[in-house]
N, C-alpha and C positions, 0 to 999 in steps of 0.2 A: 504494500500500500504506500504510497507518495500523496504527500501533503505537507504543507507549510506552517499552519497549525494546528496540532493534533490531540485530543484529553480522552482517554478512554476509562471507564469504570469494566468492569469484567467478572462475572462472579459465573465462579468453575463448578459444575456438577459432572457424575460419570453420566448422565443421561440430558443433559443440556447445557448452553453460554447463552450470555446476555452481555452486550457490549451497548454502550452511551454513546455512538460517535458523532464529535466535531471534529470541522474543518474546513480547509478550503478547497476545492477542486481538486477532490480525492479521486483516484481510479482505484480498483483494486480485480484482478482477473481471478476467476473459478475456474482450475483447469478443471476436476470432479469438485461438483458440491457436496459436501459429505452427508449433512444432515439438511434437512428443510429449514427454511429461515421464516420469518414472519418480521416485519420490517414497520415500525413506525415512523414517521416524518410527525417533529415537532415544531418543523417552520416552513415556512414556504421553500421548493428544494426542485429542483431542473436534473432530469437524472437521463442519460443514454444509455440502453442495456442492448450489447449486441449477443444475441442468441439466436442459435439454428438459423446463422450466416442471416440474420435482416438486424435491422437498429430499432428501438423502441425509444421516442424520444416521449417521455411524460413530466408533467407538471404537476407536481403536489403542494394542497396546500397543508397547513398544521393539522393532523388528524387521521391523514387520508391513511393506508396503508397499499402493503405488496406480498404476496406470497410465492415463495420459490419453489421450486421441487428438488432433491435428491438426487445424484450420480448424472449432473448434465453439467458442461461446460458454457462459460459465460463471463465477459467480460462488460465492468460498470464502468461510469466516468460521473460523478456527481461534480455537476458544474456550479461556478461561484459558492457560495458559502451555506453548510448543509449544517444539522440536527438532527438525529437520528435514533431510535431504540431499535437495534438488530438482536432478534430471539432466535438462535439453533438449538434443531429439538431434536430426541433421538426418534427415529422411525418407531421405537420399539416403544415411547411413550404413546404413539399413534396404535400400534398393532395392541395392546392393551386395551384402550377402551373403545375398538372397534372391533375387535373380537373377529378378526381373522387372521386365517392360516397362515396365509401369505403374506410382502410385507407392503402397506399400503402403500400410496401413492398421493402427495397434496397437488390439486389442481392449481396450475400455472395462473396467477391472478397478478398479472403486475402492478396493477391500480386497483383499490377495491375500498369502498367504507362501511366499517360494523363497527357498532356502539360497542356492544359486549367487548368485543376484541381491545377494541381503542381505549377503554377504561382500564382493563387488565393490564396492557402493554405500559400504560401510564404508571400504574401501581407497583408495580416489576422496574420501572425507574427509577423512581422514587426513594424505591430499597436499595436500590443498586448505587446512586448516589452516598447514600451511608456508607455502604461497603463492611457491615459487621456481619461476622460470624454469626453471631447471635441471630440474626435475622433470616439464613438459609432458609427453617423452615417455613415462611412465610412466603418465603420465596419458590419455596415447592408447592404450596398449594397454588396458586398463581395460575405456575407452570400450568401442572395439571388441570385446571380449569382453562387455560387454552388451548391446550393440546386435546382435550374432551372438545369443546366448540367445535374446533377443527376437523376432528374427526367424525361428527354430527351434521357439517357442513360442507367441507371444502375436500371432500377428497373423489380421486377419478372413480369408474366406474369401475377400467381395469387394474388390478395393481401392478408396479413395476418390474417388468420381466429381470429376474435376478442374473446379474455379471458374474461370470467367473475365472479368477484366473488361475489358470491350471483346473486342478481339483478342487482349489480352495474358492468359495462368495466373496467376491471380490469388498462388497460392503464391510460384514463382520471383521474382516484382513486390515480396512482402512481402519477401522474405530478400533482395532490394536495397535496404532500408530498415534494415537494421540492421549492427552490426559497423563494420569501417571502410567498407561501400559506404554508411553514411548519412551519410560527407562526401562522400564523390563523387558522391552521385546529389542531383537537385534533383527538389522536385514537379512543376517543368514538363517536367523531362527524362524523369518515369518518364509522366506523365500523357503525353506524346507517344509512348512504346512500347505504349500503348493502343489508340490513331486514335479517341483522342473529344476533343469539345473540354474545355479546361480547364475551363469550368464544369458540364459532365456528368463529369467524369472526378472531380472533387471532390465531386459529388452523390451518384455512383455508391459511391464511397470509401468515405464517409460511412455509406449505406444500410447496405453491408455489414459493415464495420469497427466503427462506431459513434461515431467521430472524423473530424476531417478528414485528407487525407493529410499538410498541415504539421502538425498537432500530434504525431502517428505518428512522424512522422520528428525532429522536436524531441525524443520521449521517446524515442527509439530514442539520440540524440545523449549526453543525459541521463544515461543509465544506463552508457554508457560512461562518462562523464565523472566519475559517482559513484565507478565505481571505480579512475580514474587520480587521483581526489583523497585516497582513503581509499588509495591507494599508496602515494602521498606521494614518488611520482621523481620527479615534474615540475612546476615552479614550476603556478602558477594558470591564469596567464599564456599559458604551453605549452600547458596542458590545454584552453582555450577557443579557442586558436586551432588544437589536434591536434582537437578534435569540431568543429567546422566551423559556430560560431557570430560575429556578425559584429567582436564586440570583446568588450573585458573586461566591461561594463556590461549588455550582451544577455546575455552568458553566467552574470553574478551575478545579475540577474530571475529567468531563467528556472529555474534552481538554485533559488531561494528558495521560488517557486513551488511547485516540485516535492516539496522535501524539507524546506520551511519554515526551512532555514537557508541563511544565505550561504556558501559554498565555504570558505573560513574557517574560518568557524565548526563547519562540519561535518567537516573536515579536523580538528579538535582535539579534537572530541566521539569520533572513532573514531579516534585515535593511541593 
């Protein structure tokens, strides 16, 4: 993501995120979208979504919403200066109180207005601007009451034909790359729940994803990391060796890399 000014809030669950975001003429590309999103605009907001090769240029005002779907590529451009509440939910909080086998599918709505939703979404802000512990579960019921809505309302008819790579559901394979499973899992460890070899299962990766699966899992690392450093509970130190990088010097590269400051320095820019 690229942007000039940037505050996020972010509060981690194994079954969904919530992120606050401002800025100014932010892009940010979906090579796989892992989980559905459900997207608030809290101000007037100019957005361009290129998906399945056409552009969607829409205009939101404060209120309005967008819903995405799972395992599609897509690239945004939020033009001049945005506001936003972005919710990723797990499919599996969808497959729960919709009560099928297979795993659902939310219907592509890039613009769309619901009270219910819109009140929720506000409420899940709100908390998420605290940023206390203490508040998670308030923040799970929330969840759950939009993710119920959603699946009472906005999902397709057929549900999404399941990817595979190799042997392995490509989906489940991604959602062990992220969270705390992308210190525990290693690329040779997931490339082996495959049954391809290491240099097809990197190829294959690739094709689909658009990255390789170490870089995937490096950002997946990354992004936790951002935000146990803009926490600020845990020395540096802690935080590169809690995301599962090999010492202090691998974990200040790769940081730098990512968000063009050093751990530091970015920790100081968002206190």
């Amino acid at each position: 993501m690229t942007t000039g000014t940037f505050s996020g809030r972010i509060l981690d669950h194994v079954h969904y995120s919530a992120e606050i975001l401002r800025g100014r003429n932010l892009k940010v590309s979906h090579l796989y979208r892992r989980w559905p999103t459900l997207s608030l605009y809290l101000n007037e907001a100019k957005v361009f979504r290129h998906y399945n090769g056409q552009t969607d240029a829409l205009y939101f005002e404060a209120g309005d919403l967008g819903l995405y779907p799972f395992g599609v590529s897509e690239q945004v451009n939020w033009k001049d200066a945005t506001e936003a509440v972005h919710l990723h939910f797990s499919p599996y909080l969808i497959q729960t109180v919709s009560k099928q086998n297979a795993t659902p599918q939310v219907r592509r709505k890039p613009w769309f207005q619901d009270k219910h939703l819109k009140h929720a979404m506000l409420s899940l802000a709100k908390l998420g601007e605290k940023n206390l512990p203490s508040l998670r579960e308030e923040c799970d019921v929330i969840v759950r009451h939009i993710t119920s809505h959603i699946a009472a309302h906005y999902l397709e008819i057929q549900p999404k034909v399941e990817a595979l790579l190799g042997k392995a559901s490509l989906d489940p394979l991604i959602d062990q790359m992220h969270d705390h499973f992308a210190v525990e899992n290693t690329v040779e460890g997931l490339g082996q729940r495959t049954g391809l070899s290491s240099r097809r299962f990197r190829s294959n990766f690739n094709a689909i994803i658009g990255i390789s699966p170490y870089k995937y899992l490096t950002n997946s690392r990354l992004a936790s990391a951002k935000f146990q450093v803009w926490n600020g509970q845990l020395t540096l130190t802690e935080i590169a060796h809690s995301t599962g990088f090999f010492d202090q010097s691998h974990f200040n590269r790769a940081f730098k890399i990512e968000t063009d400051f050093s751990p530091g320095a970015y920790r100081r820019r968002h206190s």
